[in-house]
GUZAFI-267393 format. One record per residue: x, y, z of N, C-alpha, C in turn; residue in three letters. Coordinates in steps of 0.05 Angstrom, whole numbers, padded with zeros to 5 digits, always signed. Layout:
N
XYZXYZXYZALA/...
END
This chain:
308
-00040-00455+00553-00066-00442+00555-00087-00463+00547UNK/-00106-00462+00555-00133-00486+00556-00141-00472+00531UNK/-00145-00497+00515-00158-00491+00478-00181-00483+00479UNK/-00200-00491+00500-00234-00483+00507-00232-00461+00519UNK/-00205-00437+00523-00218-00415+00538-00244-00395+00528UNK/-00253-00384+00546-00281-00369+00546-00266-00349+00517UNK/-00250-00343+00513-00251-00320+00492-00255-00329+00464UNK/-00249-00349+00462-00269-00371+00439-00292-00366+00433UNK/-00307-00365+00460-00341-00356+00444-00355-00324+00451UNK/-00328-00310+00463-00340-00286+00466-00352-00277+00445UNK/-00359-00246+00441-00364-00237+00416-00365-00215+00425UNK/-00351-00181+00414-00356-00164+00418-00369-00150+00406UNK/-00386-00128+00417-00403-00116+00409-00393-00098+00388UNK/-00401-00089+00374-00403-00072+00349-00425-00070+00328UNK/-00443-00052+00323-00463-00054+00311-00461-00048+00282UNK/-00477-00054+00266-00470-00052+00244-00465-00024+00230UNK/-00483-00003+00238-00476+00026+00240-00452+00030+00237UNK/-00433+00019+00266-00406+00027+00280-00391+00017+00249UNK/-00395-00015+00249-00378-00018+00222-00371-00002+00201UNK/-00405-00003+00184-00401+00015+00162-00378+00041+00175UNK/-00384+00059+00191-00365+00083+00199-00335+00076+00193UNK/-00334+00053+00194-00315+00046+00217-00296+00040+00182UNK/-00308+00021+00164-00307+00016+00137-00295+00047+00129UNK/-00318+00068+00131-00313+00093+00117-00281+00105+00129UNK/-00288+00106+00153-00262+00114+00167-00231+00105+00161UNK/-00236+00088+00151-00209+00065+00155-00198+00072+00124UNK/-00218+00071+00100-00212+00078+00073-00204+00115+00077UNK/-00218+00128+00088-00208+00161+00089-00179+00157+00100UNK/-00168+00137+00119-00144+00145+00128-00127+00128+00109UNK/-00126+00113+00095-00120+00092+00076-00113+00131+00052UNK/-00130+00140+00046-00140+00151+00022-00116+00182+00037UNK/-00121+00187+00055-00101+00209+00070-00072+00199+00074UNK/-00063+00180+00082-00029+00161+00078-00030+00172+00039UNK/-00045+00169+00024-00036+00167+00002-00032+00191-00013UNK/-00040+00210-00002-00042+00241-00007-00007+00248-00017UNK/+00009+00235-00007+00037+00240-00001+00053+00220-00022UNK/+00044+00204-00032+00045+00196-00050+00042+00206-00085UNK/+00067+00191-00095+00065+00200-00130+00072+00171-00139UNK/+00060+00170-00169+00074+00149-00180+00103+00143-00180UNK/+00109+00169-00182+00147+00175-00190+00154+00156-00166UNK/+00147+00163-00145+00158+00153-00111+00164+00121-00118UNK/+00140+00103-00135+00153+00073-00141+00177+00074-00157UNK/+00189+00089-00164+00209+00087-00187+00236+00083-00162UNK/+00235+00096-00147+00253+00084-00114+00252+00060-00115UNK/+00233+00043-00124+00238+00016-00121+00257+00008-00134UNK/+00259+00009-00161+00277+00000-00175+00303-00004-00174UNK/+00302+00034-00165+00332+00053-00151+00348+00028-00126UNK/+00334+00022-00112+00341+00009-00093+00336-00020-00086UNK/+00327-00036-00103+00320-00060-00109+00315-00083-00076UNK/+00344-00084-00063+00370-00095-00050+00335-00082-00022UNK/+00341-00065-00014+00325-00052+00007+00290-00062+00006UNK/+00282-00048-00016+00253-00066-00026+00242-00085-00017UNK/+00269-00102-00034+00258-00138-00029+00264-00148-00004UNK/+00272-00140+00010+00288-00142+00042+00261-00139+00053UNK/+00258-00114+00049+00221-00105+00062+00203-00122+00065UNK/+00200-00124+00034+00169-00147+00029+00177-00170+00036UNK/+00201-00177+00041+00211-00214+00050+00199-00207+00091UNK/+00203-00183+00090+00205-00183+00124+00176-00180+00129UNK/+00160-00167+00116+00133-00160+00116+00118-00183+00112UNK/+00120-00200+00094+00097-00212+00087+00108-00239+00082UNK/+00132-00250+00092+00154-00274+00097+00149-00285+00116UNK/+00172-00268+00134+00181-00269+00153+00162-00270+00181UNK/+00156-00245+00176+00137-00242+00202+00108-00260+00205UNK/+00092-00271+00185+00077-00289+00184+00094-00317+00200UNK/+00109-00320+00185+00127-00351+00195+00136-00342+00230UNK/+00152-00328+00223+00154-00319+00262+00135-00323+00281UNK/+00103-00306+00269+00090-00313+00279+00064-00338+00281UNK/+00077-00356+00272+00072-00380+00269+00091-00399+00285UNK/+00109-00385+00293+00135-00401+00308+00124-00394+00335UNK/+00119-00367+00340+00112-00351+00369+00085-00369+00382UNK/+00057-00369+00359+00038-00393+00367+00043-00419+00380UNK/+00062-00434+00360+00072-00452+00380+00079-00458+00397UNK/+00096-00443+00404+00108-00432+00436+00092-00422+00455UNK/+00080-00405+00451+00063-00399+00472+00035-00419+00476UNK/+00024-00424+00453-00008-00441+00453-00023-00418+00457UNK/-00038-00394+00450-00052-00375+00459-00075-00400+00446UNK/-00101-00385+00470-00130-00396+00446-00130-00393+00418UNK/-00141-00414+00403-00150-00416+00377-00160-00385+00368UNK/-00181-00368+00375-00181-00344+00371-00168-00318+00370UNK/-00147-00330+00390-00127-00302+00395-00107-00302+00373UNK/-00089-00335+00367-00069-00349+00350-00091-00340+00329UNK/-00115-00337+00317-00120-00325+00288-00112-00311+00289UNK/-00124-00286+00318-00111-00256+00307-00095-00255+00308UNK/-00070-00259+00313-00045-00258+00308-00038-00258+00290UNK/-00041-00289+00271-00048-00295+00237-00050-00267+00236UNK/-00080-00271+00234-00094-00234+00220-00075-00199+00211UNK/-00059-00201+00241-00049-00178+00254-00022-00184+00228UNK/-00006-00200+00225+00015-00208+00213+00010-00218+00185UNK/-00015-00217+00178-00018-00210+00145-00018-00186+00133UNK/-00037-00173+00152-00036-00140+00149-00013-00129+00140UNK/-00014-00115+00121-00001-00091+00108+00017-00066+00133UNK/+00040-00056+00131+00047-00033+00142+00020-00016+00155UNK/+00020-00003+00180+00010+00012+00195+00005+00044+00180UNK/-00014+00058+00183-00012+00088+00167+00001+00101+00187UNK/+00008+00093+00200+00034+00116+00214+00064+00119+00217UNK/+00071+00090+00196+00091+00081+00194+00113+00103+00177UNK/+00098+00120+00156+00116+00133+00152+00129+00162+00168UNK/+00104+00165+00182+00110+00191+00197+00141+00182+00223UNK/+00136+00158+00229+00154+00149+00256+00189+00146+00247UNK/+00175+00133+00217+00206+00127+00205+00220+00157+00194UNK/+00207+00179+00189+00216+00203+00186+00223+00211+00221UNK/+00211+00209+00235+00218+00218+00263+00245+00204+00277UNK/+00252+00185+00264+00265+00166+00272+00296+00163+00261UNK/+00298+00182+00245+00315+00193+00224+00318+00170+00207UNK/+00309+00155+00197+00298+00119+00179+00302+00146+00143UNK/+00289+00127+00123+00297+00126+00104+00272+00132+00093UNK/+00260+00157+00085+00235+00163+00088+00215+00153+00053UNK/+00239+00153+00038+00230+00152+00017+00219+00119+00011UNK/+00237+00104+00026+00237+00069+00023+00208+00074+00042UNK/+00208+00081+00067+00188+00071+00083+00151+00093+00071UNK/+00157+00104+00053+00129+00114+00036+00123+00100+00004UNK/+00153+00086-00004+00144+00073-00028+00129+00042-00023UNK/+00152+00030+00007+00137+00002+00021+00117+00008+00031UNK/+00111+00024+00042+00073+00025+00046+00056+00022+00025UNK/+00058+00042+00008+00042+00043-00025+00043+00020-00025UNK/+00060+00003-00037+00065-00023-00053+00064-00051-00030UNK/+00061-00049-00010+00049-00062+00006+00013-00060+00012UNK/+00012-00039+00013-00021-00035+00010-00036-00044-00015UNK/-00024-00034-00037-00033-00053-00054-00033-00091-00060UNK/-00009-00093-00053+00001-00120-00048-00019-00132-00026UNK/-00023-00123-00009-00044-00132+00010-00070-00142+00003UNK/-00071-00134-00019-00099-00140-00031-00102-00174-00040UNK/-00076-00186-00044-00077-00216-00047-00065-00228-00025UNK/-00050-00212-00021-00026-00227+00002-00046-00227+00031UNK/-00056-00212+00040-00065-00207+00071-00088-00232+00067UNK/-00106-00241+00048-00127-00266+00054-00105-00288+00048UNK/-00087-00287+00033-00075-00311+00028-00053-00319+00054UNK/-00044-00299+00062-00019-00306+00081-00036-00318+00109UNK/-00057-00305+00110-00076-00308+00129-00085-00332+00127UNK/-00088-00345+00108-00111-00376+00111-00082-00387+00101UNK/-00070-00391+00091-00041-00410+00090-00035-00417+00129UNK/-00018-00388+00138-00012-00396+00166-00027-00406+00188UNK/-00058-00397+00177-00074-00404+00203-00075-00436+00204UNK/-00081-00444+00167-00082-00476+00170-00057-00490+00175UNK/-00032-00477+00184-00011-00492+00197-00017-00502+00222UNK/-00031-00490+00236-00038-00495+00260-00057-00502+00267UNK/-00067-00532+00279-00089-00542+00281-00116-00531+00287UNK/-00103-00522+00312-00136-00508+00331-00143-00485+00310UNK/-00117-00466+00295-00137-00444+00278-00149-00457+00257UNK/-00137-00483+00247-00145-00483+00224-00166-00500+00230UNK/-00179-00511+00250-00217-00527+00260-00230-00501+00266UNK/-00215-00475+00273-00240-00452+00270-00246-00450+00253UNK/-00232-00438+00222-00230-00434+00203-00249-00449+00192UNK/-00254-00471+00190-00271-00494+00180-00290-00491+00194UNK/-00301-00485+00219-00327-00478+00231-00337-00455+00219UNK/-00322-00430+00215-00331-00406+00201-00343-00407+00182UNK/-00323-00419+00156-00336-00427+00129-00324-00399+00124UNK/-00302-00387+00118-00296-00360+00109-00294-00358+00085UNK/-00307-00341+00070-00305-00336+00032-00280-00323+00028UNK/-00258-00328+00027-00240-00310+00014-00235-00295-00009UNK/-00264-00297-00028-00266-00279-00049-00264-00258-00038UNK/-00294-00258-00010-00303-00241+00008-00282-00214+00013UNK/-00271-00232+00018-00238-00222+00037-00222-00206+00019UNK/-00220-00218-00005-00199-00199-00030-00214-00177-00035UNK/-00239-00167-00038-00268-00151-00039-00258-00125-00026UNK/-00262-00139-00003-00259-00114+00027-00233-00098+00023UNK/-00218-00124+00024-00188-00106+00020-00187-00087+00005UNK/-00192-00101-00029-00182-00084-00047-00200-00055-00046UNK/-00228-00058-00032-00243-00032-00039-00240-00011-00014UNK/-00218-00023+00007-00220+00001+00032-00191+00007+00030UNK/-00173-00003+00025-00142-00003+00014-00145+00006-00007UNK/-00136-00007-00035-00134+00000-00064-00149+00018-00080UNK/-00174+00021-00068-00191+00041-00094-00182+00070-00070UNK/-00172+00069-00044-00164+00098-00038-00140+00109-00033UNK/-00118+00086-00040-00096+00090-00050-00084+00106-00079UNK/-00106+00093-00097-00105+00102-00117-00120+00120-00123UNK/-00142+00137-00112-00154+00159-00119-00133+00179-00099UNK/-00119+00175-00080-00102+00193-00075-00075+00198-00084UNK/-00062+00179-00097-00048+00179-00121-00049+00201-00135UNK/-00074+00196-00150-00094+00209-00166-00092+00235-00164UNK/-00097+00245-00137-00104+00280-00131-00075+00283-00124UNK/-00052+00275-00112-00034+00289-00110-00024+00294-00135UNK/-00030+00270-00160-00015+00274-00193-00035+00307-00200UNK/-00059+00304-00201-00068+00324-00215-00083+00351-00195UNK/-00075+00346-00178-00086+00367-00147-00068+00375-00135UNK/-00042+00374-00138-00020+00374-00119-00032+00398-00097UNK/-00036+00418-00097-00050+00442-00077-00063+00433-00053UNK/-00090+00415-00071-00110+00396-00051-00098+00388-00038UNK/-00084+00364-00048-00069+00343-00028-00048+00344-00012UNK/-00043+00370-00014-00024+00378+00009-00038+00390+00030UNK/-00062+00396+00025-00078+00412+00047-00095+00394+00054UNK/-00096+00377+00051-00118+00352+00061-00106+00334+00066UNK/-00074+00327+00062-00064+00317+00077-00057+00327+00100UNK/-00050+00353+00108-00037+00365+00135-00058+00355+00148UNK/-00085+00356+00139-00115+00353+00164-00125+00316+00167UNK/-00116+00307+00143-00122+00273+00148-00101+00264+00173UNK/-00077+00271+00160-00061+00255+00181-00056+00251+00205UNK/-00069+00288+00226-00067+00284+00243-00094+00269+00253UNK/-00119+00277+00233-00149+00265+00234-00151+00233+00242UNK/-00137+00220+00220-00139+00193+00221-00129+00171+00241UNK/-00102+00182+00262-00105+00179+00289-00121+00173+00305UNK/-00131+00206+00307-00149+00203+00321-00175+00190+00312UNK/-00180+00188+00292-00212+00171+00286-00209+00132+00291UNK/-00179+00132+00283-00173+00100+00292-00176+00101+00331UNK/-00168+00131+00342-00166+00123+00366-00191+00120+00370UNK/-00208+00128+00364-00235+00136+00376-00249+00115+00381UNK/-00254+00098+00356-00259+00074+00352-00250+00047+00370UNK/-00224+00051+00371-00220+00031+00390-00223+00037+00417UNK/-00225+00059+00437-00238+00079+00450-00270+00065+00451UNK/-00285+00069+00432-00314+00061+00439-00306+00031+00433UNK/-00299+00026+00419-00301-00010+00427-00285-00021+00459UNK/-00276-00022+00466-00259-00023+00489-00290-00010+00515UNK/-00291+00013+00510-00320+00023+00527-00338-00001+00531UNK/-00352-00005+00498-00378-00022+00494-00370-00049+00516UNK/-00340-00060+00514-00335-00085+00520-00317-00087+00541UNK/-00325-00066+00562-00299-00058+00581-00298-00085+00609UNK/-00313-00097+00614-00308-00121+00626-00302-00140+00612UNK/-00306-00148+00585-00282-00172+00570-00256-00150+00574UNK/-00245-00135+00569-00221-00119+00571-00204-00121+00600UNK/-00220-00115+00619-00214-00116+00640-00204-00148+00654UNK/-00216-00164+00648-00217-00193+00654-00198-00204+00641UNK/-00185-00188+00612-00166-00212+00599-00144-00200+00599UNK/-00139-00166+00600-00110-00149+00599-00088-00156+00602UNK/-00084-00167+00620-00065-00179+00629-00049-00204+00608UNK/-00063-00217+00607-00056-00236+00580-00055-00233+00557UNK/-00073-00208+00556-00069-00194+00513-00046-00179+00517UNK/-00047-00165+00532-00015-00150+00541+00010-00171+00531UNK/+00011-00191+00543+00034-00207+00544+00039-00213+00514UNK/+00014-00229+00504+00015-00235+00477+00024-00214+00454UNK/+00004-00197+00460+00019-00172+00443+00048-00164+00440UNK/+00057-00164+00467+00081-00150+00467+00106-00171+00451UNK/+00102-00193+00465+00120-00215+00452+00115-00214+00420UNK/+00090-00216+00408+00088-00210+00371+00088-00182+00373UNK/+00093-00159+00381+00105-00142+00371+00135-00142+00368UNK/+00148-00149+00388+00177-00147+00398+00185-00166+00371UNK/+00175-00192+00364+00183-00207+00341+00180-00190+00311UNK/+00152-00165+00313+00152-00157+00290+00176-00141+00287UNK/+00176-00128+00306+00210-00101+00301+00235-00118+00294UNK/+00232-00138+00312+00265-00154+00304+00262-00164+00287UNK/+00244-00170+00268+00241-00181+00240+00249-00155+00227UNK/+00239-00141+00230+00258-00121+00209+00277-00104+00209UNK/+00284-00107+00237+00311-00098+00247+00331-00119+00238UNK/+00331-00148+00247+00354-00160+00243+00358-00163+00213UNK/+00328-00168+00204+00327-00170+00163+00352-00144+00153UNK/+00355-00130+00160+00365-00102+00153+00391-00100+00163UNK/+00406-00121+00186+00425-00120+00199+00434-00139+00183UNK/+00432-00165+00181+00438-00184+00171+00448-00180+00143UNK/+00424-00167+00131+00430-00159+00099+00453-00135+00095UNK/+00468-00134+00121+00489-00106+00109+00476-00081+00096UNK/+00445-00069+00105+00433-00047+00100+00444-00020+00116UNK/+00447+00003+00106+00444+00029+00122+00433+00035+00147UNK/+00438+00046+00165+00428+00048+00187+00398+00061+00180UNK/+00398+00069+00164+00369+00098+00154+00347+00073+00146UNK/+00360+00058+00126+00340+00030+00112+00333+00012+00133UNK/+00346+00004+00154+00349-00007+00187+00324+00003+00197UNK/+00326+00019+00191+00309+00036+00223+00278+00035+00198UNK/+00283+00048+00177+00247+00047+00163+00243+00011+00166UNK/+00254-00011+00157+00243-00033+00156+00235-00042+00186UNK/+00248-00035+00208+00245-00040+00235+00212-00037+00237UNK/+00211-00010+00233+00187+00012+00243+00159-00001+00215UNK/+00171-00013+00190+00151-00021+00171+00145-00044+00189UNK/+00154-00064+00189+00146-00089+00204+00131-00090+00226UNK/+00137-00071+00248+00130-00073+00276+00100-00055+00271UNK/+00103-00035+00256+00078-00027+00256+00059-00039+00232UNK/+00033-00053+00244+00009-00062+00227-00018-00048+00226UNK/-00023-00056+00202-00057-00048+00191-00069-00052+00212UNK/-00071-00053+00244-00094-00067+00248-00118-00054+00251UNK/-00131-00035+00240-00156-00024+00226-00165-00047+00211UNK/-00148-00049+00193-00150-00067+00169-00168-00103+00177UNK/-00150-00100+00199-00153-00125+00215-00185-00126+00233UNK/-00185-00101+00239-00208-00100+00263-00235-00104+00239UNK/-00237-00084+00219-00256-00092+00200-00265-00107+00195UNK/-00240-00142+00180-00236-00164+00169-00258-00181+00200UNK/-00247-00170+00226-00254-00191+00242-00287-00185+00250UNK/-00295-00153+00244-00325-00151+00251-00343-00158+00231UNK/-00325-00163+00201-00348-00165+00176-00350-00191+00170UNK/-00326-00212+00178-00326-00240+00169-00330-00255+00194UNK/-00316-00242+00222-00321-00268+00246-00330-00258+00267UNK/-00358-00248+00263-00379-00232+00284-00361-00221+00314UNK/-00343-00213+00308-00332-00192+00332-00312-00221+00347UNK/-00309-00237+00332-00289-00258+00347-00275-00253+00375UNK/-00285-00268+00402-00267-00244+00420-00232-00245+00426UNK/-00223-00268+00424-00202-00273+00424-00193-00255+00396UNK/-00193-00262+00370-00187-00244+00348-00193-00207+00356UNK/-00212-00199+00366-00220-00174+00363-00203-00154+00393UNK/-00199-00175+00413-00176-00165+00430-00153-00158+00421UNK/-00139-00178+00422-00117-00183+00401-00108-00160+00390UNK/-00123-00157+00368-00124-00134+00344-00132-00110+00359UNK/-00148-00108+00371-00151-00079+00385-00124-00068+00394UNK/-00121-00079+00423-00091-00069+00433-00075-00071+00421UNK/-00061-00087+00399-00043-00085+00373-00044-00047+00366UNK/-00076-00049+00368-00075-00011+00353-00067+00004+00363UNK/-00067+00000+00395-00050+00016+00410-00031+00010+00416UNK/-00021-00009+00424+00013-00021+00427+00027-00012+00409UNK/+00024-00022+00389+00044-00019+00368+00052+00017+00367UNK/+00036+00036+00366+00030+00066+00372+00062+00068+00397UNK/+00051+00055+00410+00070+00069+00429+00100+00057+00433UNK/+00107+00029+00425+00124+00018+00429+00141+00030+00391UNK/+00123+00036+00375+00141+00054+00349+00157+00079+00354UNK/+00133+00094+00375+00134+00121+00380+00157+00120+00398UNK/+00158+00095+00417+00189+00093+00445+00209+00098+00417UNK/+00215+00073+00404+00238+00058+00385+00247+00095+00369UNK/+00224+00109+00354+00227+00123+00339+00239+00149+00345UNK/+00235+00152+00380+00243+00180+00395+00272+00168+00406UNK/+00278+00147+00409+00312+00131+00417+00320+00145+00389UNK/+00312+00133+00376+00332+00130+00349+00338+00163+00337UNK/+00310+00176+00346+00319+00202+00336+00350+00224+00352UNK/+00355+00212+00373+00368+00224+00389+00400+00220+00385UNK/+00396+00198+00356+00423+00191+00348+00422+00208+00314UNK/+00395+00223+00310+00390+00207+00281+00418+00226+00268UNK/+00416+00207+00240+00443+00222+00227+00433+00233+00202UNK/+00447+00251+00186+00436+00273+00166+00435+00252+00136UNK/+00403+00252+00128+00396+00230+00115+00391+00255+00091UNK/+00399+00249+00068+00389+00258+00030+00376+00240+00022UNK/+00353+00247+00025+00339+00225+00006+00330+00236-00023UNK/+00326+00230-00039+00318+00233-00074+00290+00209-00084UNK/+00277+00221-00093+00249+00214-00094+00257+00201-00129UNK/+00272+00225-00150+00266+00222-00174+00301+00199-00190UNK/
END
């Protein structure tokens, strides 16, 4: 691919309005995934150590380096190879636990690795992000044209992630009532408010969409397909459960990229190669979880899980 393609200096539209919303939106569905959440739920970590660390090696390891292997191979533009970076620092997807329950997966591992990835994200997603991008030349002369603050970056995270992780923590410990009834209405809500969004962005910018599909398609699919088999084979390899298999599969393959679309409208003015990228990620990944998770259900086998 030619390093000067046009999607280098695109820029998509998004106004600052849309952001802020978009900011609010992203922390309510952040704040609704956590509704379902207890402290007790990290104590599974411990329980299962072996599974855990398998996770976070596949999450925030693995799949960065993969996709640092996948850049090279293909050459996408300098903008797209960020988002990619971007997409593969990101934290677990908020739908990741609903798919890995549908999927007959391991429900308790794939709600404690979200929590503890979301928080984790708060250092790991700017760091994994500017480590891999400067492996690679062309991202890492954007990078240096930007001038990106990664205080900036730990900021955003921790206050649209972390402070509504932990206020939903919070209400399920001392609200349990609430948070069961505001979770039934976030979860199916926050779907749709991520769909919407990428819906009007895709609208605002529907001739860059139209003109590049074809090639974000491809890219996508190949770093998705690498994200699932990162935590499919992580889980095969390691002699895991079919139930622990299937949540790390569905943790990996599905990403923040909310998380991502934010990072790219508040730090790299609607980047177009990055902001493609990451868009259809939001929907790809949706449907290629939802394929994997309706296979798998059709085998699934009778899973006991224990929280305490």
């Amino acid at each position: 691919m030619d390093p000067t393609s046009p999607l280098d200096s695109i820029r998509i539209n998004f106004s600052t309005s849309d952001l802020l919303l978009f900011n609010l939106a992203l922390a309510l569905i952040m704040y609704g995934v956590s509704l379902d959440l207890r402290f007790q739920d990290f104590k599974y970590l411990l329980k299962n150590p072996k599974a855990f660390f398998l996770g976070v090696f596949s999450q925030f390891f693995l799949l960065p380096f993969l996709t640092w292997c996948l850049v090279l191979a293909m050459k996408p533009p300098p903008s797209v190879a960020l988002g990619m970076f971007l997409v593969a620092a990101c934290p677990g997807g908020n739908v990741s636990n609903f798919l890995s329950n549908l999927a007959g997966g391991n429900t308790a591992l794939s709600v404690s690795l979200t929590g503890f990835s979301s928080i984790l994200s708060i250092v790991t997603t700017p760091l994994n992000f500017g480590i891999w991008a400067s492996f690679y030349s062309p991202t890492s002369n954007l990078l240096r044209d930007i001038s990106l603050d990664y205080s900036d970056v730990f900021m955003t995270v921790g206050l649209i992630l972390g402070v509504p992780l932990i206020l939903g923590i919070l209400t399920h410990q001392y609200l349990p009532k609430f948070a069961e009834r505001a979770s039934a209405i976030l979860k199916p809500l926050s779907i749709l408010i991520f769909a919407a969004f990428v819906v009007i962005a895709f609208i605002g910018n529907l001739d860059i969409f139209q003109k590049y599909i074809s090639l974000i398609f491809f890219w996508v699919l190949a770093h998705n397909l690498v994200a699932l088999g990162a935590g499919f084979f992580t889980g095969k390899v390691f002699g895991l459960p079919i139930t622990d298999i299937k949540s790390l599969t569905i943790e990996t393959g599905i990403q923040n990229s909310g998380l991502g679309l934010v990072l790219i409208f508040t730090y790299f003015d609607g980047l177009g190669g990055m902001a493609i990228i990451t868009a259809w990620w939001g929907i790809w990944h949706l449907i290629s979880g939802m394929t994997i998770a309706s296979i798998w259900k059709q085998k699934k086998l009778p899973v006991k899980v224990e929280f305490e």
